[in-house]
N, C-alpha and C positions, 0 to 999 in steps of 0.2 A: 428619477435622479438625472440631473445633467450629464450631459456625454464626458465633459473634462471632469471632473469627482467620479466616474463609472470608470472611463481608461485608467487613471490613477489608482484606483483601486484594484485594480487589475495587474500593475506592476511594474506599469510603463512609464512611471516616472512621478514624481510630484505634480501637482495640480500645474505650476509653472510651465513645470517641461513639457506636460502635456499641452499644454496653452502654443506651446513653441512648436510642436506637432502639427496644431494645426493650422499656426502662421503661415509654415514653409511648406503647409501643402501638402504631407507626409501623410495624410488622415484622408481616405475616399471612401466612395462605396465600391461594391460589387464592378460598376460600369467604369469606373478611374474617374470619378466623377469628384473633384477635390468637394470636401465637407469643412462645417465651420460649427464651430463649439455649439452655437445654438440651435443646429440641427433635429429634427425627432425623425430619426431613422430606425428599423429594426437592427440591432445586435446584429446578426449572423449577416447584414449587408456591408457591415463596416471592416475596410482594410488599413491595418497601418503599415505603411512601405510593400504595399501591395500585396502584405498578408493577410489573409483573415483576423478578427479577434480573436485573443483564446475566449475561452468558452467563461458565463459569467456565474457569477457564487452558485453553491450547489454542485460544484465540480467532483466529480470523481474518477480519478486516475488508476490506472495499472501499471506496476513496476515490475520486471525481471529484475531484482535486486542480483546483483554480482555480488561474489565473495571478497573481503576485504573492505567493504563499505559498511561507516558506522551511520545506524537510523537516530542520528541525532543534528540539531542544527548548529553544534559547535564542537569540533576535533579533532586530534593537531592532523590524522590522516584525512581519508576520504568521506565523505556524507553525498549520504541518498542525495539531499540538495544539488549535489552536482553536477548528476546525472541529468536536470530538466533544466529550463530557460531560468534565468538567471534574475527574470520577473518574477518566476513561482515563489520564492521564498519572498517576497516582499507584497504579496497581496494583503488583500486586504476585505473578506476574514482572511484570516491566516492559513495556507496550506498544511496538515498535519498528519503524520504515518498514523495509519488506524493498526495499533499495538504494533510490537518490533519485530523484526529478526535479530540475530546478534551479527557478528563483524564476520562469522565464522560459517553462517546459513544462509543461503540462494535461493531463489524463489520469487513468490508470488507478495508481492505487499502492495497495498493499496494507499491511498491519501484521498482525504478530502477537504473541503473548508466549511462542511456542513457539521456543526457541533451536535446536533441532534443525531443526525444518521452514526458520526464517529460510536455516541454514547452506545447506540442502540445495537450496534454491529460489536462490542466488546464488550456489552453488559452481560454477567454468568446465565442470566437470566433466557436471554435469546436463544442460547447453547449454539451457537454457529462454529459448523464443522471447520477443525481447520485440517487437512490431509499432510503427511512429510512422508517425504522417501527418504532413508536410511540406509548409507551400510555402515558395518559393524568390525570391530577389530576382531573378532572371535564368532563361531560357531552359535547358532543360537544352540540353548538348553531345550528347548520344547516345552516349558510351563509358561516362557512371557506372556501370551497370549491369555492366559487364563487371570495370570498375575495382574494384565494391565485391564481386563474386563470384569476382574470382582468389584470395583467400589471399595478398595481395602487399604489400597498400596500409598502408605504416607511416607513423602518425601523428606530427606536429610531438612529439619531446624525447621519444618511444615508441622503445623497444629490438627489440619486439618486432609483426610485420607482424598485424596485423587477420584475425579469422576469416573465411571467409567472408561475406558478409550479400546479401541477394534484396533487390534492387529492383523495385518496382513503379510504371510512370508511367501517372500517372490523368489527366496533363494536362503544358504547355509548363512549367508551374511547380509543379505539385502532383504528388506522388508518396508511396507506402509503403516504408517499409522493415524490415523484418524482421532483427535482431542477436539474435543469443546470448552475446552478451559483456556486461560493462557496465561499460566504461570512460569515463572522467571527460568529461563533455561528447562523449560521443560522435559521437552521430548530426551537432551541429553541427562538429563535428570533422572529422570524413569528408567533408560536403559543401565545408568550406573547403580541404581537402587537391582539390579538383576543382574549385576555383576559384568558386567559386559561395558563397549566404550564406543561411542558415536565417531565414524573416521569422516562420513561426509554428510549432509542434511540439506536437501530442498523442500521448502513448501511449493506443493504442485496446485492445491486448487483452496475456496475458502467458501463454503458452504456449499452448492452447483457450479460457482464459477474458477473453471480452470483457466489454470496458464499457458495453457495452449502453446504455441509455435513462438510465444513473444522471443527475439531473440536476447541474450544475457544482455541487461544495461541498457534495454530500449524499454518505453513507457508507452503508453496508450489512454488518453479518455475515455469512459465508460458510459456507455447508453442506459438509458432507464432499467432497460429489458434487462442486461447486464447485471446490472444493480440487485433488481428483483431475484436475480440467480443467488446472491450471499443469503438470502434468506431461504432458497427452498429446501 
């Protein structure tokens, strides 16, 4: 792929603009070495305005999603979108949240523009853990645990009963919980079905990979190695 059709797809602007990139010079390598559209340079040597490229298709990202942010790319508030370069939504394939949080849950959420790996990571099939921390308006009862590990428990206007899912209590109102499903309001779902009410929710990790130290609203590319963590 030519280097102007590759930048542009990437974010940096219509084939044009990028043409105009690297009229005025804006486009080097690694050394400041001004580059010209017909170049064959490796990717990771190329700078535009003395930055690196982002990284090319097959991208996968890490988000501390913040609270108050909707995971959608049109709303009258805030969106995930916001949070990255302002090329991310405009590539090309397309950057996309692999499954949501709501407006209401913090945490760990991912994107990519690999439609293959998306399918693969949110197919029932895979069962890739996803972990949340909870606390609770009330006292647990001491049965959720059992409640949410038989295979039993069918959700309010659900046809079909809940996989199993591991509880963990860390405290009277604070607990983990661990699904491989990812049905629509989940986690808050479940604990209303056991009488009780979700007051805060983060997803902390999503298969092996945790979210570690990311700080709230800051993002990260993800390495292979990374990657291969969602599935162990």
């Amino acid at each position: 792929m030519k280097l102007v059709k590759l930048i542009a797809n990437l974010g940096y602007g219509s084939r044009k603009d990028v043409t105009q990139l690297f009229r005025s010079g804006r486009i080097t390598d690694a050394a400041g070495e001004v580059l010209y559209a017909d170049d064959v340079v490796p990717l990771e040597t190329i700078r535009v305005d003395d930055e690196p490229l982002d990284p090319p298709p097959g991208l996968v990202l890490m988000l501390n999603k913040p609270l108050g942010v909707t995971c959608s790319r049109k709303d009258p508030g805030r969106i995930v979108y916001d949070l990255l370069p302002p090329r991310y939504s405009v590539r090309s394939p397309a950057l996309s949240t692999v499954g949501r949080l709501d407006r209401d849950t913090s945490g760990l959420l991912l994107f990519t523009d690999d439609g293959a790996l998306l399918h693969r990571i949110i197919s029932p099939k895979a069962q890739v853990a996803k972990v949340y921390e909870a606390t609770l308006a009330q006292d647990l009862r001491g049965d959720e645990g059992a409640l949410f590990a038989s295979g039993t428990l069918l959700l309010e206007s659900e046809k079909e009963p809940l996989a199993p899912a591991a509880l963990d209590v860390l405290g009277p109102r604070h607990v983990r919980l661990t699904v491989t499903e990812g049905r629509y309001h989940q986690v808050r779902r479940m604990f209303a079905a056991a009488g009780n009410h979700v007051e805060t929710l983060q997803r902390i990790s999503v298969g092996a990979l945790p979210l570690g130290e990311l700080p709230s609203g800051e993002w990260r590319p993800l390495d292979a190695a990374e990657v291969a963590l969602i599935f162990a």
